[in-house]
C-alpha positions as CSV (number, residue, x, y, z in Angstrom):
1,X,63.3,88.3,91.1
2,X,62.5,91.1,93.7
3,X,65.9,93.6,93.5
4,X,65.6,93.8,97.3
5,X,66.1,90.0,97.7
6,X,68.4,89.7,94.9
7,X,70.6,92.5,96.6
8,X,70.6,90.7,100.0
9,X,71.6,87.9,97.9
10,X,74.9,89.2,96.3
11,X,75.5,90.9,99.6
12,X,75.2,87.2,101.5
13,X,77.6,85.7,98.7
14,X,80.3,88.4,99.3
15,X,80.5,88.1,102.9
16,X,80.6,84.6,102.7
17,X,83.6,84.8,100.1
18,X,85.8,87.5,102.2
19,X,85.0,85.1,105.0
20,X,86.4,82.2,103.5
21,X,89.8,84.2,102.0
22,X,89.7,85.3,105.6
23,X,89.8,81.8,106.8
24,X,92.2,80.5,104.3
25,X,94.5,83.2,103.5
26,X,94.8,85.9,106.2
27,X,94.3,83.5,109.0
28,X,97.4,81.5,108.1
29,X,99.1,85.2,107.0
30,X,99.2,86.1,110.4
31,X,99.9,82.9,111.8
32,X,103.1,83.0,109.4
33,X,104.0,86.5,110.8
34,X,103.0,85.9,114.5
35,X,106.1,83.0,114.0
36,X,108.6,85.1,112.5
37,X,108.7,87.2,115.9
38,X,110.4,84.2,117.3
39,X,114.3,84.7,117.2
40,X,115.3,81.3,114.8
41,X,116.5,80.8,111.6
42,X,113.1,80.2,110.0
43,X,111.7,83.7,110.9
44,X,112.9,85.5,107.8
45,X,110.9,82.6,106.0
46,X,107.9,83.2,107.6
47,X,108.1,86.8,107.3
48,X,107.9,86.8,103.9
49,X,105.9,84.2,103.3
50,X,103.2,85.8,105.5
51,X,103.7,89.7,104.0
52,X,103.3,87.8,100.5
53,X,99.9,85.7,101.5
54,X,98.7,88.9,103.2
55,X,98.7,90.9,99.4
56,X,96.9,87.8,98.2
57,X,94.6,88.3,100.8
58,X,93.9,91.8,100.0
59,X,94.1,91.5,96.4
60,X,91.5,88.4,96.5
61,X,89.3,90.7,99.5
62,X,89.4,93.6,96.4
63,X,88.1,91.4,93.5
64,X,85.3,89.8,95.4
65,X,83.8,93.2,96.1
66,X,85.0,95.2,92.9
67,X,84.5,92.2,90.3
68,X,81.1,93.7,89.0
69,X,83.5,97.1,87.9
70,X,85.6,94.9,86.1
71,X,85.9,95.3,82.2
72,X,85.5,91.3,82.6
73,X,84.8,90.0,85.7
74,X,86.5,86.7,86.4
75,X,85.7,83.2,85.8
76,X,85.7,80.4,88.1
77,X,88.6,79.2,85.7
78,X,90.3,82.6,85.3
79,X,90.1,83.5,89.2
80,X,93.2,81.9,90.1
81,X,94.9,83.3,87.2
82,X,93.8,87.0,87.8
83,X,94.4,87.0,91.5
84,X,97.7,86.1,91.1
85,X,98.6,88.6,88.2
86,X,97.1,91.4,90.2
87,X,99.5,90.2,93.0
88,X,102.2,90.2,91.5
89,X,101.8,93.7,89.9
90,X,100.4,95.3,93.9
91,X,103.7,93.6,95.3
92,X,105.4,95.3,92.0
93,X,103.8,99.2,92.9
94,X,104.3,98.5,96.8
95,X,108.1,98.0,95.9
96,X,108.3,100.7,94.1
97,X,106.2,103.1,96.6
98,X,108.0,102.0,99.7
99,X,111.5,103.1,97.7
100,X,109.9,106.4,96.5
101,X,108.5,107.3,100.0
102,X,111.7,105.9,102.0
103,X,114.1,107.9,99.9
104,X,112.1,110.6,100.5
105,X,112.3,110.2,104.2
106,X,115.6,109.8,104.0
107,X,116.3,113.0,102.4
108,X,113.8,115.2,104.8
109,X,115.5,113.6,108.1
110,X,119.0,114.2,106.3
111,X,118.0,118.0,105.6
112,X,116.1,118.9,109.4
113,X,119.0,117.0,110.7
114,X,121.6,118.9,109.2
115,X,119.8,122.0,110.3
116,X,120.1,120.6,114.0
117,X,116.2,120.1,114.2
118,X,115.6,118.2,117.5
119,X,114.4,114.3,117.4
120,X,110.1,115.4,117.6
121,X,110.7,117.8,114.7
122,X,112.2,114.6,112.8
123,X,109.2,112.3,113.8
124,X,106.4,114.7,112.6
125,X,108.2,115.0,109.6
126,X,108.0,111.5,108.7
127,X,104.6,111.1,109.9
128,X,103.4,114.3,107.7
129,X,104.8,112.2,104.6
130,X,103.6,109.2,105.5
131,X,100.1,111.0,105.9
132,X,101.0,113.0,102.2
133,X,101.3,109.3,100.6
134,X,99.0,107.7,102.2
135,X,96.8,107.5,98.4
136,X,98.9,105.5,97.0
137,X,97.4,102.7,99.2
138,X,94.3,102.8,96.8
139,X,96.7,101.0,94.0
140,X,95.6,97.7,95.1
141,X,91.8,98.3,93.7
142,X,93.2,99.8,91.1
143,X,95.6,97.1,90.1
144,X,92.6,94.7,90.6
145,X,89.9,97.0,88.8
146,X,91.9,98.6,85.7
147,X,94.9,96.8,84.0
148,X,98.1,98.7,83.7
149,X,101.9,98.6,84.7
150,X,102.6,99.2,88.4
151,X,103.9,103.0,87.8
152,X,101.0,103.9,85.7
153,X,98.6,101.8,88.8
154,X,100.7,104.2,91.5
155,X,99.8,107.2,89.5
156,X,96.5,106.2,88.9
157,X,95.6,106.2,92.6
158,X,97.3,109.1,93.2
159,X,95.3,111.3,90.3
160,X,91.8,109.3,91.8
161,X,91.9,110.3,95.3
162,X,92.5,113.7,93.5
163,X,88.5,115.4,94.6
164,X,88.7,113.9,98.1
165,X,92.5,113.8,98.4
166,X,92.6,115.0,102.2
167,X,89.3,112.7,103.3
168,X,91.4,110.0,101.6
169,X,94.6,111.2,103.6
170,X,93.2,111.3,107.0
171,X,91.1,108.1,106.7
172,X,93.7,106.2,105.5
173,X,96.3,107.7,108.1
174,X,93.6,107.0,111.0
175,X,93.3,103.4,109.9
176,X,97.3,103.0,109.5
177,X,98.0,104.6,113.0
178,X,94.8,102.7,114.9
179,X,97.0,99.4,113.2
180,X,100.1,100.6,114.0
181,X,99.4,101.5,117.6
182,X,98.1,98.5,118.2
183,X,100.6,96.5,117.0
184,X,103.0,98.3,118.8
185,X,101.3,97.4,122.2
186,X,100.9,93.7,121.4
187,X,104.5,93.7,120.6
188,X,105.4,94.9,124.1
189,X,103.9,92.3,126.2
190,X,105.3,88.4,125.2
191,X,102.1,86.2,126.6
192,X,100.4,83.5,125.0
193,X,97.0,85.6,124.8
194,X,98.7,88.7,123.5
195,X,100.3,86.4,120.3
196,X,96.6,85.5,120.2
197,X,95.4,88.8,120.2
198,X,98.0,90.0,117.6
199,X,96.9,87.1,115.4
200,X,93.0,88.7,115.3
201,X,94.6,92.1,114.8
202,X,96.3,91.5,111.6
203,X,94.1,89.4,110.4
204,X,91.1,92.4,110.8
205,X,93.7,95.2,110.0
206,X,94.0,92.6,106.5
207,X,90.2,92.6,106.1
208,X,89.0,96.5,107.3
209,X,92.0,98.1,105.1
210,X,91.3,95.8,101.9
211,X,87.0,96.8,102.1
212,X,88.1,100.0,103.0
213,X,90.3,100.7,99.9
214,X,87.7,99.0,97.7
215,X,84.9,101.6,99.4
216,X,87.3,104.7,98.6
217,X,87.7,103.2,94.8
218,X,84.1,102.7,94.6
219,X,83.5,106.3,95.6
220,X,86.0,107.9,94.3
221,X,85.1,106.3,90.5
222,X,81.4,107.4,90.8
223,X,82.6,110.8,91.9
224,X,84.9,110.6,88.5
225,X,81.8,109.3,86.5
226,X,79.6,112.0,88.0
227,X,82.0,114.9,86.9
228,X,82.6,113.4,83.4
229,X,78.4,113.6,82.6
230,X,78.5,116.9,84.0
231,X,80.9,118.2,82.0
232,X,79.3,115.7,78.7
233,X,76.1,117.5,79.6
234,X,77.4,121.1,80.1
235,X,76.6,123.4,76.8
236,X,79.6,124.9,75.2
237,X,80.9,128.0,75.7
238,X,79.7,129.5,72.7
239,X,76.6,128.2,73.1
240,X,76.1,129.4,76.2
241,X,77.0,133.0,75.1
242,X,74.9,133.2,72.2
């Protein structure tokens, strides 16, 4: 088969799958949490059951376009299986991030406020750390990609973005803020095409941040590869002085 055809082929069948997780999972994601902004007893339900479909959107957004780096990619049989291990183990490291980077924010506002720092001081502190964490976002390929407990996925990320650390950082942060933004303005007008509006936006935030983390992985592994053959194919040192 021509490699040029066969290409457009595997590229045809991926955008076909993300569209379909798209349709099936994100879509009803954001439905769920579009709901739980209504002020009823069921909102709490939907919250979570929306945050919790959106990971298994991600997650299922990561495997269709990092299966081919997987030891084993999955099985029509095993797909169900591996998505929902992988979820599990991304809610597990998100958990654990969002305590790590919260108490952390909690001790730099307690320390600039204690100092008497005034309230904009206080904001671009937490927005430097939320910019200073920002790899840790890159656990979801990982957890997808590589099989490990959710501390040893967090660290993982964190050592991979490592070469490109601050390209990682600002990316990431520009994505988060364009969402967050966003969201923010949606959330101050209450009109029937503005809860439509906000149902698109999470669903693409969903979409755009999972393909962007896989693209970071994917990069970020060759560049790991790359260094590893160099350093394979570098003579020794005593080699090279004789």
């Amino acid at each position: 088969m021509n490699p040029a055809r066969a290409a457009v082929g595997v590229l045809l069948r991926r955008v076909l799958a993300v569209l379909l997780i798209t349709i099936l999972l994100a879509a009803p994601a954001a439905i769920l949490l579009e709901l739980s902004s209504r002020q009823d007893s069921s909102s709490a339900a939907f919250s979570m059951g929306g945050a919790v479909l959106q990971t298994v959107a991600s997650v299922a957004i990561a495997l269709v376009l990092l299966a081919h780096l997987r030891p084993q990619p999955p099985t029509i049989r095993s797909i169900g299986r591996v998505i929902a291990d992988a979820t599990l183990r991304v809610i597990a490291a998100e958990l654990i991030a969002g305590i790590l980077v919260g108490l952390l924010m909690f001790l730099c506002v307690l320390l600039l406020f204690g100092i008497g720092a005034p309230p904009a001081i206080l904001v671009l502190a937490v927005l430097a750390i939320l910019v200073f964490t920002s790899p840790v976002l890159l656990v979801t390929p990982v957890v997808v990609v590589e099989q490990g407990d959710p501390w040893w996925s967090l660290n993982r990320a964190w050592a991979l973005s490592k070469p490109r650390r601050w390209l990682v950082r600002l990316s990431l942060s520009g994505y988060g803020a364009l969402w967050a933004g966003g969201s923010f303005l949606l959330s101050t007008s209450d009109t029937q095409m503005t809860a439509m509006a906000g149902v698109v936006m999470s669903v693409s935030g969903v979409v755009i941040g999972a393909t962007l983390f896989a693209a970071f992985y994917i990069r970020l592994t060759a560049d790991e590869r790359a260094a590893a053959a160099a350093g394979a194919a570098a003579p020794p040192e005593s080699a090279a002085a004789d």
